[in-house]
N, C-alpha and C positions, 0 to 999 in steps of 0.2 A: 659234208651235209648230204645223206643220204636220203633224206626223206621230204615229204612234202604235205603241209595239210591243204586238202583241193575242198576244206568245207567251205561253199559261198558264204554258209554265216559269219563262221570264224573272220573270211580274208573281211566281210566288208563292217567287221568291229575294227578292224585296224585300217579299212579306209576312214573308219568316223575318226578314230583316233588322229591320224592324219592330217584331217579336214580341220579339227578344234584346233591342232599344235600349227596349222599353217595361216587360221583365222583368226589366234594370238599371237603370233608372232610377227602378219600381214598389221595388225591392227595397232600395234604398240610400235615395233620398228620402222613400217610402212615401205618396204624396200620396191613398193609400187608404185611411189609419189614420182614423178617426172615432170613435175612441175604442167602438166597439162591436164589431170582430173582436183576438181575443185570439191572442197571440204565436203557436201553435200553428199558427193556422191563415193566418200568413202568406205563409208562402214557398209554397202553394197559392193561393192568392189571386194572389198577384203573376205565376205560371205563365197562371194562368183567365185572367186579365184580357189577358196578350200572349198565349194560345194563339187570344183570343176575338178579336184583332187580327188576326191569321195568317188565321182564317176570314172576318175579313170582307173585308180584302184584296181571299183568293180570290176569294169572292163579285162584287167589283167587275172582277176582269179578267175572270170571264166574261162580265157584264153587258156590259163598256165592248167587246171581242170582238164580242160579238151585234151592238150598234148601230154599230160601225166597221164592219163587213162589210156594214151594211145603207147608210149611207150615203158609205162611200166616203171621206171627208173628215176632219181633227181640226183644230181649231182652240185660240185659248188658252181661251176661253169654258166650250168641252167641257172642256178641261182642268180649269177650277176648277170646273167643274160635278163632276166625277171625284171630283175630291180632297173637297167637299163631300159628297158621296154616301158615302164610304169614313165621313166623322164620324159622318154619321146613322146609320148599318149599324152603327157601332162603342158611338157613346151607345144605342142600344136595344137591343143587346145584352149590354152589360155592366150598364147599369142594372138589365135584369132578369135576367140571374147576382146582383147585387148584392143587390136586392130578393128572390132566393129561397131558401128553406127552408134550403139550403146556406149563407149568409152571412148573411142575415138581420140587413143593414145596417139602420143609422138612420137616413139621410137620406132627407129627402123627394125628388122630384126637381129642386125649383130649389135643393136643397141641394147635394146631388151635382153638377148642372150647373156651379153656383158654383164651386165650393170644389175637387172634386175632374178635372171633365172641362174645362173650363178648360185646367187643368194639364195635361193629357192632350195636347191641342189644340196647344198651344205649342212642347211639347216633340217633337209628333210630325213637326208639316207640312212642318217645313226636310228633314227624312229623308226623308218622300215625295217632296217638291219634286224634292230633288237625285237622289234614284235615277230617279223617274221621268225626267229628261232622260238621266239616265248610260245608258238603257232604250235610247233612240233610235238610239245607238252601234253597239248590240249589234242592230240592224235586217241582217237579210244583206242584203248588195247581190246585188241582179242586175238586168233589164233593168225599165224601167219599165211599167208598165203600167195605161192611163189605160181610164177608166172614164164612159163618158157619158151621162146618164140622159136622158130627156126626162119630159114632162107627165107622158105615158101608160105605164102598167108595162113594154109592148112596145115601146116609145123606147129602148133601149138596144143601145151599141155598146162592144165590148171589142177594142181595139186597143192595141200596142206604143205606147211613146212617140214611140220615134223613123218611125215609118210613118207618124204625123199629118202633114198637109201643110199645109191650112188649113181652115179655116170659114168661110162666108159666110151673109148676114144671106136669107133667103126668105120675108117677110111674117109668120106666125106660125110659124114653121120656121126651121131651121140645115142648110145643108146641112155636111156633114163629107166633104171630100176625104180618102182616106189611100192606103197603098202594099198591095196587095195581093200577091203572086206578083210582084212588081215592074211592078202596071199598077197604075194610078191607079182607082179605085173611088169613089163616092158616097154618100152617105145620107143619108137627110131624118130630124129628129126634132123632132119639136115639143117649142123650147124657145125661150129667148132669146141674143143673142149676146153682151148684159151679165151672164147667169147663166155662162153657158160662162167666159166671162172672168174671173169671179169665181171661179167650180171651181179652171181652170188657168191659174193666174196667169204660165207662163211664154209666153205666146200674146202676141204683139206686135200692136198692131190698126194697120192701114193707111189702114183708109179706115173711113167710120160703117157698112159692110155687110162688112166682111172682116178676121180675123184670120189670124196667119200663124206657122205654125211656126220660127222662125227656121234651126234647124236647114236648110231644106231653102229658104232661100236661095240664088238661083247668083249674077245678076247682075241689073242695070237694062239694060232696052232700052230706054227714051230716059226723060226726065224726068218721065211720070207714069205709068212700067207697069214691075213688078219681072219676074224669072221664076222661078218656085218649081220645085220637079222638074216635070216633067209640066203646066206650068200657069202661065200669066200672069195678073197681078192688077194693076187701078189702084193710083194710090196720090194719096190727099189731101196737100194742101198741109200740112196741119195738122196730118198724122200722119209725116210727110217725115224730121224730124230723128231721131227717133227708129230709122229704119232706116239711115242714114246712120252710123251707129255699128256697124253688122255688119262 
């Protein structure tokens, strides 16, 4: 999972969705009854508890928002890191609605944890799981636009995807070829050409100092030198097959 949708609208249709699958399922099954809130004050309870869902949701698309914008990237890791972050947000909140003055439950917390968020847990993650991918869908398309950081805060280049042409490796530097006003342009940023590659995983590597847009492939001028737009590049024995497939 590569991507991420950071629209607050999108995430907080799938906190309501959330909130109704946890206010039908609070309200039918009741895995809130501990024998110390009395009939009355259920179908308020079962509201609390998925309205208390709905906010922390929220809470997590503007969090996950803030840090996609800051690095750029999502990964599945981030992903369950995400969906872990929404549990904690959701058990500290509802434990202390539970625990307070208004409800003024019984259980302790490894009782509650047990017994009652558990349940919570199981019943909820497949609904996140599956909305957040169905999220990705709903990403608008338009033109790519990559994003290349270096070491230093001032490392940074904001280019189209398809303008990238290649990278090449420059001792503790990368330079970045791309397409300007349709001239070919330069920039140095201190970074590595295994980090770049690891960012944008669509970059084909050539040779152990140069990666290559494929896109902006034309042709081979003899057996070990390609021609990119604007720009001829060696090409290793080693990394050969690989372009042989364009």
């Amino acid at each position: 999972m590569k991507q991420l949708n950071i629209s607050i609208k999108h995430n907080l249709v799938v906190g309501l969705l959330i909130a109704l699958w946890l206010f039908v399922f609070a309200f039918i099954i009741k895995p809130f009854d501990d024998g110390t809130i009395n009939l009355r004050a259920w179908f308020f309870l079962s509201f609390s508890f998925s309205f208390m869902a709905f906010l922390c949701y929220g809470l997590l698309a503007i969090i996950q928002k803030s840090f996609y914008q800051k690095i750029g990237k999502w990964n599945i890791s981030l992903e369950i890191t995400a969906i872990l972050l929404f549990h904690l947000l959701y058990l500290i909140g509802v434990f202390a609605f539970y625990k307070s003055p208004i409800l003024n439950g019984g259980y302790a917390f490894s009782e509650f944890f047990s017994v009652i968020f558990i349940k919570v847990v199981l019943i909820v993650t497949p609904i996140i799981i599956l909305s957040r991918r169905y999220l990705i869908k709903l990403i608008p398309i338009k033109e790519d636009v990559l994003i290349i950081r270096g070491e230093n805060r001032l490392d940074i280049l904001k280019i189209n995807k398809s303008d990238l042409v290649c990278i090449s490796n420059a001792q503790n530097y990368v330079e970045i070829f791309y397409l300007e006003n349709d001239k070919l342009q330069a920039k140095l940023i201190r970074s590595s050409l295994k980090k770049v590659q690891d960012d944008f995983g669509f970059l084909i590597q050539i040779h152990r100092s140069h990666l290559i847009n494929p896109i902006h492939f034309k042709s081979w001028r003899n057996a070990n030198t390609i021609i990119l737009t604007q720009i001829e590049l060696p090409v290793s024995r080693n990394y050969k097959e690989a372009l042989l497939t364009l």
